[in-house]
C-alpha positions as CSV (number, residue, x, y, z in Angstrom):
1,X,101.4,-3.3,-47.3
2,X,98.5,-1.8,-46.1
3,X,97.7,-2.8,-41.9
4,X,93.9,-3.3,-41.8
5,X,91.9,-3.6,-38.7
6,X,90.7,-7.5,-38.8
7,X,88.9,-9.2,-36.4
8,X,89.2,-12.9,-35.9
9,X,88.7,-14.9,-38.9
10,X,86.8,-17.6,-36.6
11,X,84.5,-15.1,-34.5
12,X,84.0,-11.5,-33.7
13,X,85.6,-9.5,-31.3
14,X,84.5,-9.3,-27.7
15,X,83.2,-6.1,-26.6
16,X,85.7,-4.5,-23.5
17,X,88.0,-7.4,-23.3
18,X,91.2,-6.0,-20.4
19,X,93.7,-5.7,-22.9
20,X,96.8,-2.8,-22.6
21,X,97.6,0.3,-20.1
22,X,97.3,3.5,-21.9
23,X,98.3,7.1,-20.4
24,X,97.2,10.4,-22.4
25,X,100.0,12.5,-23.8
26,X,101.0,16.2,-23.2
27,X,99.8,16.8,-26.8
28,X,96.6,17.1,-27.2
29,X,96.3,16.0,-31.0
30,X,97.3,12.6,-29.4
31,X,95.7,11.9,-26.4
32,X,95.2,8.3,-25.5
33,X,98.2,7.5,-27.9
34,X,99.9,4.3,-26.1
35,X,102.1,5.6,-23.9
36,X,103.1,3.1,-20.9
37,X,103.5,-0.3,-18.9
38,X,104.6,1.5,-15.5
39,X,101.2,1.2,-14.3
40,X,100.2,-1.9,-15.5
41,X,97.4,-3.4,-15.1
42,X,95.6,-0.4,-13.6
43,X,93.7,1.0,-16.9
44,X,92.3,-1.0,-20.2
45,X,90.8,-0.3,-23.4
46,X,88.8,-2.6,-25.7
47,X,91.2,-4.5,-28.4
48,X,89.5,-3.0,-31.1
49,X,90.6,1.0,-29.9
50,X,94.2,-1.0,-29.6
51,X,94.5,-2.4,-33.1
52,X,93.1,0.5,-35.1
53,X,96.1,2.8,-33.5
54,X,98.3,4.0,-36.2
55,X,102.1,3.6,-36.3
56,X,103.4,6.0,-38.3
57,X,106.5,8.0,-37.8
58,X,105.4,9.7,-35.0
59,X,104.3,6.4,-33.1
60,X,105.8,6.6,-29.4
61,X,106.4,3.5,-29.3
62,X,109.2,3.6,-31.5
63,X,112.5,3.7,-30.1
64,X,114.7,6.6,-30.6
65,X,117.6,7.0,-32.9
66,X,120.6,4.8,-31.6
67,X,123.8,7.4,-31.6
68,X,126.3,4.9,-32.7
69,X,126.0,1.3,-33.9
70,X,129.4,0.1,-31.7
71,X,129.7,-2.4,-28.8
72,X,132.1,-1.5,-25.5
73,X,135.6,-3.3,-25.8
74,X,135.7,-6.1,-23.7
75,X,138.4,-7.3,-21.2
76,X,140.2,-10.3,-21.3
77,X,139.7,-13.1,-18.8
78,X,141.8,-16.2,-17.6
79,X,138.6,-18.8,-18.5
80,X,140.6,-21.3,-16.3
81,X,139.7,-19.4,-13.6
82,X,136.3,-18.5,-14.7
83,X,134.5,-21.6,-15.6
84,X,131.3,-21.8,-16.4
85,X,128.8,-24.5,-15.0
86,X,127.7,-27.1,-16.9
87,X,124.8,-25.8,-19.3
88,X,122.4,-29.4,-20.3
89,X,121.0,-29.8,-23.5
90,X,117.4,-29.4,-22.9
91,X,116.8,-26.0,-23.8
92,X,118.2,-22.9,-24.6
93,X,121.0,-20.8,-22.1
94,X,120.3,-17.6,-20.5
95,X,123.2,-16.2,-18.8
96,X,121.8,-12.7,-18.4
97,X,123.7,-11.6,-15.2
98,X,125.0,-9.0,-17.0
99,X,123.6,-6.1,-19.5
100,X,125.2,-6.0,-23.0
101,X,123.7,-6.2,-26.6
102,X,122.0,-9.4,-27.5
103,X,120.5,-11.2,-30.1
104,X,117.4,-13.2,-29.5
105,X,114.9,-15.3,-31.4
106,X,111.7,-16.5,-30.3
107,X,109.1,-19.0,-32.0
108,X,106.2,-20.4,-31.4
109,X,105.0,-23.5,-30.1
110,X,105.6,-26.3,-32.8
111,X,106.1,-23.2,-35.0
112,X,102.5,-22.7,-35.5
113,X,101.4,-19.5,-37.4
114,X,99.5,-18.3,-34.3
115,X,100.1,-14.5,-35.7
116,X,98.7,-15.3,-38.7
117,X,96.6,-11.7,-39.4
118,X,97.8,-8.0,-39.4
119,X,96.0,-7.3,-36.6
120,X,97.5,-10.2,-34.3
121,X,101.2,-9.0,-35.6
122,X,99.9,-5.5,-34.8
123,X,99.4,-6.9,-31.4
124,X,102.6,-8.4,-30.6
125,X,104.6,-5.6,-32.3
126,X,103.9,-2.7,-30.4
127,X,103.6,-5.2,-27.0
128,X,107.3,-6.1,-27.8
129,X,108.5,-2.3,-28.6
130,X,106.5,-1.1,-25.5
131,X,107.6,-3.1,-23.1
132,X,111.4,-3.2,-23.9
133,X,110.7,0.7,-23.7
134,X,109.4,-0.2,-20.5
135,X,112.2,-2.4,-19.2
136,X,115.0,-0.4,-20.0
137,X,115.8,-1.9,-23.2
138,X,116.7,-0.1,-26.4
139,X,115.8,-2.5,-29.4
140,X,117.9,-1.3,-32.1
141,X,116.3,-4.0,-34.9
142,X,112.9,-6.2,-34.7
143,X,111.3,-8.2,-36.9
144,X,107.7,-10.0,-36.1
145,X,106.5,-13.1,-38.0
146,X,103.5,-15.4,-38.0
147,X,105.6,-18.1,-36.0
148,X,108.9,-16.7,-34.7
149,X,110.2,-13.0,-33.7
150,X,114.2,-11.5,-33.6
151,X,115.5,-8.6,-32.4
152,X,118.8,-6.8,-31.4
153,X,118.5,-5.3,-27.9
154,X,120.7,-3.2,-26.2
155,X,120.8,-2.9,-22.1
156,X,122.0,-0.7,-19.7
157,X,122.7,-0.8,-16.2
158,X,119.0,0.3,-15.0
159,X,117.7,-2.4,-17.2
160,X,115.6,-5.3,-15.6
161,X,116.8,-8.8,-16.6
162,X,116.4,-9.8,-20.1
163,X,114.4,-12.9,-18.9
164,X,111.8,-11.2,-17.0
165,X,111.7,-8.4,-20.2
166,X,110.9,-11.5,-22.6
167,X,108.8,-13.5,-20.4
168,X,106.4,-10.5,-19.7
169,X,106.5,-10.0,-23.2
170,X,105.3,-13.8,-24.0
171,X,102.6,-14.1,-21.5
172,X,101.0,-11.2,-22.2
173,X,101.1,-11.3,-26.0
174,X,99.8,-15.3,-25.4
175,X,96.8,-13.7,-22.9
176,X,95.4,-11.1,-25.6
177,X,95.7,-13.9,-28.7
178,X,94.2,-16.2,-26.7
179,X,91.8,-13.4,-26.2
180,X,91.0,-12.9,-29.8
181,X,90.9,-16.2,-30.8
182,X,88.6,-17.4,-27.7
183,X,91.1,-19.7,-26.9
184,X,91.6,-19.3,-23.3
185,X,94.3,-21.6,-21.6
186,X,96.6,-21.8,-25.0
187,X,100.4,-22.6,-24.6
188,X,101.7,-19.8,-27.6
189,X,105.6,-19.6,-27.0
190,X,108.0,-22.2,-26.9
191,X,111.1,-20.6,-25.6
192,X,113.8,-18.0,-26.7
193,X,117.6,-18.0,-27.7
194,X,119.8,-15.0,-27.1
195,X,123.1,-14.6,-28.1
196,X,125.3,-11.9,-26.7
197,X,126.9,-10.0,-29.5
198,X,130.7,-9.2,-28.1
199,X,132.2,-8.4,-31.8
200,X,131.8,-5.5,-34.1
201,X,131.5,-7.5,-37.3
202,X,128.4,-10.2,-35.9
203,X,126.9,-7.1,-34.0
204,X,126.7,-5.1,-37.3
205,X,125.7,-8.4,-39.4
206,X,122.7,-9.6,-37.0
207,X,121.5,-5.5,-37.1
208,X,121.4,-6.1,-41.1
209,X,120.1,-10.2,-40.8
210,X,117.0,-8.9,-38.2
211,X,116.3,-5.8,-40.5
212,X,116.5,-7.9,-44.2
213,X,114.6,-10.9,-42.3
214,X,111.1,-10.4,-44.7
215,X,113.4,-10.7,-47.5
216,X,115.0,-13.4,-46.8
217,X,111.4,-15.2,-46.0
218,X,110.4,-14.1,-49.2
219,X,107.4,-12.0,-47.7
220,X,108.9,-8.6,-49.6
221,X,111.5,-8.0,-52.2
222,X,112.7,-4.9,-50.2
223,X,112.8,-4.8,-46.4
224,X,111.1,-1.7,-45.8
225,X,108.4,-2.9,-47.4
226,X,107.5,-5.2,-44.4
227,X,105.3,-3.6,-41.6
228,X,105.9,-5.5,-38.9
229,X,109.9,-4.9,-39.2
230,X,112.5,-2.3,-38.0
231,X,114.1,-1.5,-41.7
232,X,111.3,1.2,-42.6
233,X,112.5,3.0,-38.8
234,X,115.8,2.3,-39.5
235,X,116.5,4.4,-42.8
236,X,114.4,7.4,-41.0
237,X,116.0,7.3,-38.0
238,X,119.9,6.6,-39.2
239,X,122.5,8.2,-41.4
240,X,122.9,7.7,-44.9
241,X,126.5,6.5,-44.0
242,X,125.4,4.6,-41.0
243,X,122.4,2.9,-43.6
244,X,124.8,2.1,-46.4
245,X,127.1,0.4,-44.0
246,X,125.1,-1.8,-41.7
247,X,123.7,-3.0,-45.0
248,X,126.5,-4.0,-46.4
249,X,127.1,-6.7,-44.3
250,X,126.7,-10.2,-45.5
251,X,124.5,-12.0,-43.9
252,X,124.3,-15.4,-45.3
253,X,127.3,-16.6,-42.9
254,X,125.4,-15.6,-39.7
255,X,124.5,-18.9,-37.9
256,X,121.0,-18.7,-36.8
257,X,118.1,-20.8,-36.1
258,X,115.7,-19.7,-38.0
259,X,114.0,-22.3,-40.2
260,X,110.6,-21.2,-39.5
């Protein structure tokens, strides 16, 4: 699935819109390749320079090889003693106090197909791997839809707060659509759900649910297939053995919202 270089279907691009922070690379074959958010918002490029950047295997934005798929045992707690406050109904919880590996889905406003061209999902792909680079976060499965987004994130203790990582993400992924499609001022994101994955088996099923997600939205009959998705990565960057496991997981008992 080829990733052409659309504009708008309503209107043509703006000349110079303030769209990403880009720093030139020690290799000269790719200077002005996409590099960093530390100095953001000091430098732009038009959107049409960001969209027409490739991502191939040597993209920088993608992560690098996870060494193990395993999660840290963890330690047993009297919950009397621990309780929890009371968590109301009216929207997802976020208790993010602590780094770990999570689980999050994100959708849309009313689930409209706001990402609805290569080029938008372009957009919020390398946003979302460049700015968990960014904030300390090593995404270890993504997959990026017209409506919704999931991926696996792992943190470490240098990581910024998986709330201010996602909510940088959403308001600057809703400023440059909002940018394309001249439609300054529109709400884009709804809200996220994370889910902190504690045991091996739902760690290793969510990695093969985020990375078979086309599939199972009938987009591709094999995931790799799908741009916009971590499988294609996945099976270059991992071991046959590590491949052949992960995706033999089931995932059709995996509880997840995801009727988008």
């Amino acid at each position: 699935m080829a990733r052409p270089n659309l504009a708008p279907a309503h209107g043509v691009l703006r000349p110079e819109p303030e769209l990403f922070v880009l720093r030139a690379t020690t290799a000269p074959a790719r200077a002005g390749a996409l590099h960093t958010l530390r100095d953001f918002p000091s430098l732009t490029v038009p959107v049409t320079l960001l969209l027409a950047m490739t991502t191939g295997e040597n993209n920088p934005l993608l992560p690098p090889a996870a060494s193990s798929f395993a999660l840290r045992s963890v330690p047993t707690v009297d919950l009397k003693s621990q309780l929890p406050p009371k968590d109301w109904p009216h929207a997802p919880v976020h208790r993010l106090a602590e780094n770990g590996v999570y689980f999050v889905t994100a959708g849309t406003l009313h689930k409209r197909h706001l990402f609805d061209a290569d080029a938008k999902r372009d957009l919020l792909e390398r946003l979302l791997l460049s700015m968990a680079k960014h904030f300390g976060w090593q995404l270890e499965a993504w997959a990026v839809f017209a409506n919704h987004y999931h991926i696996v994130a792992r943190g470490n203790p240098d990581s910024a707060n998986l709330r201010v990582f996602l909510t940088k993400l959403h308001s600057e992924s809703a400023r440059q659509l909002n940018l394309l499609d001249d439609a300054e001022g529109r709400d884009v994101w709804h809200n996220f759900r994370d889910t902190r994955l504690t045991y091996q088996h739902a760690y290793l099923a969510r990695l093969n649910y985020v990375h078979q997600n086309a599939v199972k939205h009938r987009l591709v009959p094999v995931a790799n297939q799908y741009p916009w998705c971590s499988a294609a990565w996945f099976e270059r960057t991992a071991s046959a053995a590590q491949v052949k496991t992960i995706y033999a997981f089931k995932t059709d008992r995996v509880q997840v919202d995801d009727d988008y």
